[in-house]
C-alpha positions in Angstrom: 1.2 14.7 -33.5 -2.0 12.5 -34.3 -2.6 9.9 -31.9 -3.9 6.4 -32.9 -6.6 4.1 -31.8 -5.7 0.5 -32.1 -9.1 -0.9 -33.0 -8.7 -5.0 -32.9 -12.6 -5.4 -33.8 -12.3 -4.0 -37.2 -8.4 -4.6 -37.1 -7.3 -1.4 -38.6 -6.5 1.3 -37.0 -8.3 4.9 -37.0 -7.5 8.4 -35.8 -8.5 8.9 -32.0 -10.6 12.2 -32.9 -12.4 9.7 -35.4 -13.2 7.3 -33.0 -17.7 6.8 -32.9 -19.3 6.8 -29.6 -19.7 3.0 -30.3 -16.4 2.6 -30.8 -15.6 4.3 -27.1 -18.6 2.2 -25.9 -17.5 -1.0 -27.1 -13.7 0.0 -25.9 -14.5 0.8 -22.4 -17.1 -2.2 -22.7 -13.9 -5.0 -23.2 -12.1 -3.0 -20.8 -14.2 -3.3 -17.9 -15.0 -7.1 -18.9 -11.2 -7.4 -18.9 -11.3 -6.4 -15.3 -13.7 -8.6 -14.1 -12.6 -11.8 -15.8 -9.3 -11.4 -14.3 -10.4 -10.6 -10.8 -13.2 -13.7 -11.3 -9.9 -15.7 -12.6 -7.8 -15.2 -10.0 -10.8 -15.0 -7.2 -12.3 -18.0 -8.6 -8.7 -20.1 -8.3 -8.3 -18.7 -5.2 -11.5 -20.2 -3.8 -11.0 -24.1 -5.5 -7.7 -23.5 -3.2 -8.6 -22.9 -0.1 -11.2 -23.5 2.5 -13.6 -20.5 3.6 -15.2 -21.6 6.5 -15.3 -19.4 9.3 -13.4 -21.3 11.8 -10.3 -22.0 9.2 -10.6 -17.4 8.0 -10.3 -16.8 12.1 -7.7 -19.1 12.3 -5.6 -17.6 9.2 -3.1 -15.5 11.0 -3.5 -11.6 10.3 -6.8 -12.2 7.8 -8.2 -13.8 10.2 -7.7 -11.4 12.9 -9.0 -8.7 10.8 -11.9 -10.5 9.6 -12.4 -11.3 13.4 -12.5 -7.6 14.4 -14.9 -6.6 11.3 -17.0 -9.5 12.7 -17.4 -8.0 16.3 -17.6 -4.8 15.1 -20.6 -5.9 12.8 -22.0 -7.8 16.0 -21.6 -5.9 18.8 -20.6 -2.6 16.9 -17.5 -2.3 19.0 -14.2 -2.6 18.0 -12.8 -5.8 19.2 -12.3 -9.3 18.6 -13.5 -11.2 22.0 -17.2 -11.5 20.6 -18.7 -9.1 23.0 -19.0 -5.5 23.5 -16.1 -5.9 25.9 -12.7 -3.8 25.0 -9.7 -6.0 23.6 -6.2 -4.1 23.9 -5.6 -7.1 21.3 -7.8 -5.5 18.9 -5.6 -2.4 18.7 -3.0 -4.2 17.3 -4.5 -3.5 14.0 -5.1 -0.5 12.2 -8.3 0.7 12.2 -9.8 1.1 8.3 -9.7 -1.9 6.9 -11.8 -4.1 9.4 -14.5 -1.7 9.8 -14.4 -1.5 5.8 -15.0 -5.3 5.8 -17.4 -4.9 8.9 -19.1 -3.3 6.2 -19.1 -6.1 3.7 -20.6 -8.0 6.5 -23.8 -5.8 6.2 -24.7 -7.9 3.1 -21.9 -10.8 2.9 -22.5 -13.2 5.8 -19.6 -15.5 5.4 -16.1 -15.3 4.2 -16.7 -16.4 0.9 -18.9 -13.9 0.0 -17.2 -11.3 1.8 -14.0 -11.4 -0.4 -16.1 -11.4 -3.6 -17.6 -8.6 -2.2 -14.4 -7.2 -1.6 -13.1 -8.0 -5.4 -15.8 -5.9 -6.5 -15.7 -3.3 -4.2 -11.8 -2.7 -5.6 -13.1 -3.2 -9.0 -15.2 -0.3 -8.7 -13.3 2.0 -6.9 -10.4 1.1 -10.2 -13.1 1.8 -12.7 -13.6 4.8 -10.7 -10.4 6.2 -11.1 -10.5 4.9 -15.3 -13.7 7.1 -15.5 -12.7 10.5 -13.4 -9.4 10.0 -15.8 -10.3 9.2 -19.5 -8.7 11.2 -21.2 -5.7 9.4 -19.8 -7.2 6.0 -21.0 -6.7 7.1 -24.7 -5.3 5.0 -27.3 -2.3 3.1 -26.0 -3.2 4.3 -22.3 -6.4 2.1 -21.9 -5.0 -1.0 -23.4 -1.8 -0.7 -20.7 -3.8 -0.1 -18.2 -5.2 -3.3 -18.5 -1.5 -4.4 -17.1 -2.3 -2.6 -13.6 -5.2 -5.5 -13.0 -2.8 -8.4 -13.7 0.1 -6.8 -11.6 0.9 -10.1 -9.4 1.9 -8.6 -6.3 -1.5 -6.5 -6.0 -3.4 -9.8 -7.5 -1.6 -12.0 -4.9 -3.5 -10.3 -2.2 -6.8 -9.3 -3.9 -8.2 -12.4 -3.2 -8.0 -12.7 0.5 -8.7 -10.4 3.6 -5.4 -8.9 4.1 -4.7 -5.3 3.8 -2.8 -4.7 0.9 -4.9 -5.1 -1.9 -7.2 -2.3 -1.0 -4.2 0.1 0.1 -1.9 -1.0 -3.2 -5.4 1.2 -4.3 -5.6 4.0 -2.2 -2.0 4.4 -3.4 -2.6 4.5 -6.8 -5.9 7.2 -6.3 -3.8 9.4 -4.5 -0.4 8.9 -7.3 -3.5 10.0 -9.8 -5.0 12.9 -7.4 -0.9 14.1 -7.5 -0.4 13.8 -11.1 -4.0 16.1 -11.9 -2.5 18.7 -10.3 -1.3 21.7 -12.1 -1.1 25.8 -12.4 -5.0 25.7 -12.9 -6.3 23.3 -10.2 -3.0 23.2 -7.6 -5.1 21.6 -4.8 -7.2 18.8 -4.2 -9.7 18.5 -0.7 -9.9 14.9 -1.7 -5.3 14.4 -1.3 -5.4 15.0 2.1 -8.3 12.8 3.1 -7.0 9.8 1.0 -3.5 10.7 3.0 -5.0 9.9 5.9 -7.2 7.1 5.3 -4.0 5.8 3.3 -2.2 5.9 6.7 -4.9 4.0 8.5 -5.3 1.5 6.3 -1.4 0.2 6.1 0.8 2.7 8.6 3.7 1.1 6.3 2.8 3.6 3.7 3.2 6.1 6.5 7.0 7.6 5.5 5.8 7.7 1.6 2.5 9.2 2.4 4.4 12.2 4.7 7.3 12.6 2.0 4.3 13.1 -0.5 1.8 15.3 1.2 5.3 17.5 2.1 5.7 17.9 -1.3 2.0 18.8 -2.1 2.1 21.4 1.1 5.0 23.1 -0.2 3.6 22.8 -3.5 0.6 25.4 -2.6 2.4 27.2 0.3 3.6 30.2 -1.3 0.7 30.8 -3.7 -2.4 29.2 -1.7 -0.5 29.2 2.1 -4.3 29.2 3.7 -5.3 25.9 1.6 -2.0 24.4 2.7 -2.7 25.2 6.2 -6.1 23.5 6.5 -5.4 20.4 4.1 -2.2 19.9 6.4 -4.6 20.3 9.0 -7.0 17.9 7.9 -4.4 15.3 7.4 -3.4 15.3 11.0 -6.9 15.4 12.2 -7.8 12.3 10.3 -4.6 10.6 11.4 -4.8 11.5 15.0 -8.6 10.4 15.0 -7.1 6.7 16.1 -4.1 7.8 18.5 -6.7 9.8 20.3 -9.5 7.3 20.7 -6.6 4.5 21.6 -5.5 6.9 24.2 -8.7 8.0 25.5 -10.1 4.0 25.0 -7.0 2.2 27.0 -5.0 5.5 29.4 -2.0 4.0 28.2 -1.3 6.8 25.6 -1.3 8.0 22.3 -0.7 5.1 19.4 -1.8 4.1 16.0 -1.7 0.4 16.8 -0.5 -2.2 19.4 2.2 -3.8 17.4 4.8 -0.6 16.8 6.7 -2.4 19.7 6.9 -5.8 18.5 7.8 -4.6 14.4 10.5 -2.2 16.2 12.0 -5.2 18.2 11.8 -7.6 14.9 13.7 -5.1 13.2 16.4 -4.2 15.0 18.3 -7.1 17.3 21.2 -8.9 17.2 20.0 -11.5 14.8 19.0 -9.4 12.0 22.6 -9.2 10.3 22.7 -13.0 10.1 18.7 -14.1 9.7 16.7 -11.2 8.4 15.1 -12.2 5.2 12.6 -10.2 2.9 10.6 -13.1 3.0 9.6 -13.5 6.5 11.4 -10.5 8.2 8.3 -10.4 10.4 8.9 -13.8 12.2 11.9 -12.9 13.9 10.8 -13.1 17.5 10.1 -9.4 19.4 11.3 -10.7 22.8 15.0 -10.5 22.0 15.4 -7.3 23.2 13.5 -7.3 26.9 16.7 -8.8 28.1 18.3 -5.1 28.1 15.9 -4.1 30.0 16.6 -3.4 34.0 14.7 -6.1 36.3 12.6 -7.3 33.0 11.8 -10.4 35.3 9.6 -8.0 37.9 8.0 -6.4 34.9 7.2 -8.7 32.7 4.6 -11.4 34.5 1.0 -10.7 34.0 1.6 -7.9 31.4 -1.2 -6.8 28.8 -0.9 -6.3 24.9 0.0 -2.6 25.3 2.3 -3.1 28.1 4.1 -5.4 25.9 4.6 -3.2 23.3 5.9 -0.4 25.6 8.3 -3.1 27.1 9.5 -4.3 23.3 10.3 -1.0 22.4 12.1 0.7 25.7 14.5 -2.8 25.0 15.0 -2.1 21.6 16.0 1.2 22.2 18.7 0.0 25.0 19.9 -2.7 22.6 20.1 0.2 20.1 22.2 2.1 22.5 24.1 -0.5 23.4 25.5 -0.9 19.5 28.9 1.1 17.4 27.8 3.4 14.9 29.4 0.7 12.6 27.0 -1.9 14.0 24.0 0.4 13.4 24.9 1.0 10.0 24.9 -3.0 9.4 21.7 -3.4 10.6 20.2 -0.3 8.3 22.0 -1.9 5.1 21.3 -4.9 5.5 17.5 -4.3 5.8 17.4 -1.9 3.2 19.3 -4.3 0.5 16.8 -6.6 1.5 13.9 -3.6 0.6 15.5 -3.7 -3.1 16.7 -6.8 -3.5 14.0 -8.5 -6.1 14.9 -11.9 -6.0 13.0 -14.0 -2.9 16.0 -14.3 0.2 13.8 -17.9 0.7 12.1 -20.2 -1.7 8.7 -18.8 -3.0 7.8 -21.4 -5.6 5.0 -20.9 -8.1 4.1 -19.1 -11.3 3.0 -15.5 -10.0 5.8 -15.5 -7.8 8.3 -16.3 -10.4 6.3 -13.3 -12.3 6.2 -10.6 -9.3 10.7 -10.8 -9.9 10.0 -9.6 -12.9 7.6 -6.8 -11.9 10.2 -5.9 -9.0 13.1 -5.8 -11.7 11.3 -3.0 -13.5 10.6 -0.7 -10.5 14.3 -1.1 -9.6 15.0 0.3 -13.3 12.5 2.9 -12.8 14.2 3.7 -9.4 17.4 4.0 -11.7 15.3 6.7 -14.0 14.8 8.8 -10.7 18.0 8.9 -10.0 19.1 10.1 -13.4 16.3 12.8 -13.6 17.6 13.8 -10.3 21.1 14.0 -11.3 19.9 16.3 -14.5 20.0 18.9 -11.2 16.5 20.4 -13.4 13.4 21.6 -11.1 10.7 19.9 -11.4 8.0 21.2 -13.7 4.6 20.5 -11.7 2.9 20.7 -14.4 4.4 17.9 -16.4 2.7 14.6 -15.7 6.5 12.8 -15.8 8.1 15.0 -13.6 4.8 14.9 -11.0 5.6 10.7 -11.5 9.4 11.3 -10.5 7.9 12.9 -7.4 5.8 10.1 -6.4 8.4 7.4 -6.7 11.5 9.6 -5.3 8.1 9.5 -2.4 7.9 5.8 -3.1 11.9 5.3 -2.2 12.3 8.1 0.3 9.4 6.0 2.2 10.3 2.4 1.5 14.1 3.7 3.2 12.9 5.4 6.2 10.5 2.5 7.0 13.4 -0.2 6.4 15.5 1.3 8.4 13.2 2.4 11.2 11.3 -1.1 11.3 11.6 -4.0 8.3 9.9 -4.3 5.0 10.1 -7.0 2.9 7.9 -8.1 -0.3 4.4 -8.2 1.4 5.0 -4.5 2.5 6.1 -3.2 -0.7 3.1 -5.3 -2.7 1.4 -1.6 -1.3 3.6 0.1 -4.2 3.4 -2.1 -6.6 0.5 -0.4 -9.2 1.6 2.7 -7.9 5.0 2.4 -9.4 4.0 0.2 -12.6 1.4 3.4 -13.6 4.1 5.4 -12.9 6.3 3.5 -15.0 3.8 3.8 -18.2 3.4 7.4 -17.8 7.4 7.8 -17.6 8.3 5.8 -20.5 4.6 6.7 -22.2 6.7 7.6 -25.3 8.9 4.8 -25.7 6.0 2.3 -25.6 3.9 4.5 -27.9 6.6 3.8 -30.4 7.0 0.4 -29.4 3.0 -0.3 -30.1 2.9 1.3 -33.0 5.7 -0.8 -34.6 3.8 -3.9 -33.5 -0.1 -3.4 -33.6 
C-alpha cells in the first residue's frame, strides 16, 4: 500500500518515496521548531509564574531539595544537602540520578532559572534524539503525531520545573522505543539494560514496570542468546545495586535505594487510607501512624536519625499490616489501586492543562482496555510485530502501576512517568485507524 506525505507547504499531497531531500529537510525543520516553541511556551509561562530565586527553589518542597543536593554536590562534590562536604542521611532520601544530572547543569547554569532552561533543552535533545535514531518511524502520519508526545500535559506539567518526572516520563519512552526495535535480526540491545537501570535511579516508582519489562526482554533472548541474557541481566543489577551498596557502605545502616521507602510504605498502608487516601495528595498522609504498633516506640524513638526513622516507619507498618483481616487488606489494595485508574482528580485541580491531562488519562484507560482484549485473543505475541511489542510494554505499564499501588501509593504525579510512554504506544496500536482517519481529513 503506498503511503502518503501530507505536505501543508505546497498543500497537496505527494507519494512518501517522492518526497525531495528539501522536502524531508523542511519537514524535520518545522518539526524540531515545533518542539522548541512549545517547550519555550510552556517554559516561558512557567517563568512569568513563579519566582526563581534561590532561596524560594530551596524552599519548594522536593524541587528544592533536589536542586539543593545538585548544588552541594556541584560545591563540595559530595552528595548532600548541608553545604559542606559533611554526609547528610537526609540526602539519601532521594534517588540518586537526577540531582547529580542537574549538579551537572550547574557546571554552566548558575541559578535556577537557567538551570531549568537548560534542563528543557537537555530533554529536547535527548527527544530529537530518539526522532533521529528512529526516522523511519517519523514517516508521513508518524512525524506529524508525534508532535502530540511534546504537548502531552502531564509530561509538560513537569518539564518546566526541577522535579523528577519530566526527564524519567523520557527515559520511559527511550527504553518503550529500545523494546519495540527489537526483532529476529537484532534481539538484544546493550543500551535496554543500562537505560533499565538508570530508569530505576532516576524515579524507583518505575521500579515494578521496569522489572516486568526487562523479565520479558530476558526471557525474550534466553533460549536463543542465554549468555547475552545473563550479562545484560547482570548489568542491570550492577547498575541498580551501585546506590544500595554505596548507601550501605556510606551510613552502616544497610543496603537501600533511598531514605524514604519507610515513610511511602507507612503513607500507604494505615488505618486512614480507606476513608482519606486521594490520588491527589496520597503522599501527605502522615508516616507516623503506624510507630504506635510498635513495642516501647517511646524508648526508641527520641533522638532518632533519617534512616532510623525509616526502619522504625516500616517495622510499624508491617505490625499494623499484621494486625489487619484478609478482608481488611484487600480494602486497602482496592482502594489504592481504583484510585491508580481512576482519571478524574479525587480533589479539585482547577486549570486548563489539568482539565486536559483527564482527557489524556481517559485514553490510556481505553488503551488498558485494548490490552486486555489482545490478551483475551489467548494469541502469542509475535516479537516481531511493533503492536504486539506495544501490548507488552503497557501490560508492563499496568502490571507495574498495580504492584506499586498496592505495595506503596501512586497517584497522578507518579503515573505523569507513563504518560508519553503510553500515548506513543497508543499511536503505534491504533497507527491504522488514524492513518485512515488523516487521510479522510488532510
Amino acid at each position: 500500500m503506498e503511503r502518503w506525505f501530507p505536505c501543508y507547504i505546497l498543500h497537496f499531497k505527494v507519494p512518501l518515496h517522492q518526497l525531495s531531500m528539501n522536502s524531508k529537510k523542511i519537514f524535520f525543520f518545522f518539526f524540531f521548531s515545533f518542539i522548541i516553541t512549545v517547550k519555550l511556551y510552556f517554559l516561558i509561562t512557567f517563568i512569568k509564574n513563579n519566582d526563581f530565586s534561590e532561596k524560594v527553589i530551596l524552599n519548594s518542597g522536593d524541587a528544592g531539595h533536589y536542586y539543593q543536593i545538585a548544588k552541594n554536590i556541584h560545591d563540595f562534590s559530595t552528595y548532600s544537602d548541608n553545604g559542606s562536604t559533611v554526609i547528610s542521611e537526609t540526602a539519601a532520601w532521594r534517588p540518586p540520578f537526577w540531582p547529580f544530572v542537574l549538579a551537572s547543569f550547574l557546571v554552566i547554569a548558575k541559578t535556577p532559572l537557567y538551570v531549568i532552561i537548560l534542563k528543557t533543552l537537555f530533554e529536547v535533545l535527548l527527544i530529537s534524539l530518539v526522532v533521529y535514531y528512529n526516522k523511519r518511524w517519523f514517516t508521513g502520519y508518524y512525524g506529524l503525531l508525534f508532535f502530540i508526545l511534546l504537548i502531552e500535559p502531564q509530561y509538560l506539567k513537569y518539564s518546566a520545573g526541577l522535579l523528577s518526572e519530566s526527564l524519567t516520563a523520557i527515559l520511559i519512552l527511550i527504553l518503550s522505543f529500545l523494546f519495540l526495535k527489537l526483532n529476529k535480526q537484532k534481539k538484544y540491545s546493550i543500551i535496554l539494560p543500562i537505560i533499565s537501570g538508570i530508569t530505576i535511579l532516576c524515579h524507583p516508582v518505575s521500579a515494578f514496570f521496569i522489572i516486568s519489562l526487562f523479565c520479558i526482554y530476558v526471557l525474550y533472548n534466553l533460549k536463543s542468546n542465554f549468555k547475552i541474557a545473563f550479562l545484560h541481566g547482570m548489568l542491570f543489577i550492577a547498575i541498580v545495586m551501585t546506590w544500595p551498596i554505596r548507601n550501605n557502605y556510606t551510613y552502616h545502616k544497610g543496603f537501600f535505594l533511598t531514605a524514604s521507602q519507610g515513610a511511602t510504605f507507612a503513607k500507604g498502608w494505615n488505618e486512614k487510607v480507606v476513608t482519606d487516601f486521594t490520588n491527589v495528595d496520597g503522599d501527605l498522609a502522615d508516616e507516623e501512624m503506624n510507630l504506635k504498633y510498635i513495642k516501647d516506640i517511646d524508648n526508641k524513638l527520641p533522638g532518632s536519625s533519617i534512616l532510623t526513622l525509616s526502619k522504625l516507619y516500616k517495622e510499624g507498618t508491617y505490625n499494623y499490616i499484621k494486625s489487619l483481616t484478609f478482608e481488611q487488606k484487600t480494602a486497602i489494595i482496592i482502594k489504592k489501586i481504583k484510585s491508580n485508574f481512576n482519571p478524574f482528580p479525587e480533589k479539585p485541580k482547577p486549570g486548563f492543562f489539568e482539565d486536559l491531562s483527564i482527557f489524556f488519562r481517559i485514553l490510556y484507560l481505553v488503551l488498558f482496555a485494548q490490552l486486555f482484549r489482545r490478551l483475551f485473543q489467548f494469541r502469542k505475541f509475535n516479537l516481531d510485530n511493533h503492536t504486539d511489542k506495544a501490548f507488552l510494554v503497557i501490560l508492563s505499564v499496568f502490571i507495574g502501576q498495580i504492584a506499586i499501588a498496592s505495595y506503596i501509593y501512586t497517584g497522578l504525579r507518579f503515573n505523569a512517568v507513563y504518560s508519553l510512554c503510553l500515548l506513543f504506544c497508543f499511536l503505534v496500536i491504533n497507527q491504522n485507524s488514524i492513518q485512515k482517519v488523516l487521510n479522510r481529513v488532510i
